[in-house]
C-alpha positions as CSV (number, residue, x, y, z in Angstrom):
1,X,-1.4,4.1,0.2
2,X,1.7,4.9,-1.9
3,X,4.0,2.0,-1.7
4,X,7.6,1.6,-2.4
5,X,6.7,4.2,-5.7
6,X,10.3,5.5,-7.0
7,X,7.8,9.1,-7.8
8,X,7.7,11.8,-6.1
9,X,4.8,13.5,-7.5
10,X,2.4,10.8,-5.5
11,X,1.6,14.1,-2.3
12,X,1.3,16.9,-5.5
13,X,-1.1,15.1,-7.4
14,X,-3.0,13.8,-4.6
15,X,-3.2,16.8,-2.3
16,X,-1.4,14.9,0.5
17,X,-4.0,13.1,0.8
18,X,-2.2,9.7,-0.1
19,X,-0.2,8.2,2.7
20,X,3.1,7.3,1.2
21,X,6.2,4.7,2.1
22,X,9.0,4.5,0.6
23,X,10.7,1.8,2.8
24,X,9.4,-0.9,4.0
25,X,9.7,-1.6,8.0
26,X,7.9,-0.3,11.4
27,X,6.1,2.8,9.8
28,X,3.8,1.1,7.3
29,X,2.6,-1.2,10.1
30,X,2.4,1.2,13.1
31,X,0.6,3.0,10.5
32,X,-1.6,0.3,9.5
33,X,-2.3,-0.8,12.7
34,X,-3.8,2.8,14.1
35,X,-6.1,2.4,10.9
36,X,-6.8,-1.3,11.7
37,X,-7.2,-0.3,16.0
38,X,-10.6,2.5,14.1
39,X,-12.1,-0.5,12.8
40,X,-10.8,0.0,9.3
41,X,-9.7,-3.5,7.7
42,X,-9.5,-2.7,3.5
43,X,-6.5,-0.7,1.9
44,X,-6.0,-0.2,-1.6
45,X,-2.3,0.4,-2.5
46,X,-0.5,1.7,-5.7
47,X,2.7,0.5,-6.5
48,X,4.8,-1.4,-9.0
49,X,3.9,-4.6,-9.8
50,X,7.3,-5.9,-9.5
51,X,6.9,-5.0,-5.6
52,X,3.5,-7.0,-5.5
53,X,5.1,-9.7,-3.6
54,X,7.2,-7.7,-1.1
55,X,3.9,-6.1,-0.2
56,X,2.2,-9.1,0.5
57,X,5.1,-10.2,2.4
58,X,5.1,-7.2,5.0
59,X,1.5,-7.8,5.2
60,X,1.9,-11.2,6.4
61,X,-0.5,-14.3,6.3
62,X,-3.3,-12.3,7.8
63,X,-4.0,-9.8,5.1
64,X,-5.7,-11.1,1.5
65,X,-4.4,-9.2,-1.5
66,X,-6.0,-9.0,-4.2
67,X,-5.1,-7.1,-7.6
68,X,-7.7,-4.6,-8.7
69,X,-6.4,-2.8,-11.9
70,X,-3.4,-2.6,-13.3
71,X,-1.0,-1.8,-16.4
72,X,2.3,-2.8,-17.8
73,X,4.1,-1.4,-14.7
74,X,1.8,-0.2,-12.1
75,X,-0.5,-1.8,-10.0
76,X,-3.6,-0.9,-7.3
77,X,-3.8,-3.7,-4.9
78,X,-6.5,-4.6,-2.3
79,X,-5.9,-5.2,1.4
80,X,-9.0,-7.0,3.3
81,X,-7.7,-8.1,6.7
């Protein structure tokens, strides 16, 4: 999942095969729920590691997040719920 990434080329490079929010709100948990309601309960997200913390946030308490690689700017995050 593409969060809160100011790039556009995240759909190109992945052959829309990368959900993508730009906002934070109602979509990323209606969407996360209808992945949750399949039985699914890890996400890996890529965003910016200065929006680490609002992720976790919109998560909420439930969710563990956990950093799995990163660089000077970017980071892929892990969801378990």
């Amino acid at each position: 999942i593409a969060y809160q990434l100011n790039w556009k080329g995240e759909s190109f490079y992945t052959g829309n095969r990368v959900a993508i929010f730009v906002r934070s709100g109602a979509p990323l948990r209606v969407y996360l729920e209808k992945l949750r309601g399949r039985g699914e309960r890890e996400f890996y997200f890529a965003t910016e590691r200065a929006r680490l913390e609002i992720l976790r946030n919109e998560l909420g308490a439930r969710a563990t997040v956990t950093e799995v690689s990163s660089n000077a700017e970017f980071i892929v995050a892990r969801a378990t719920y």
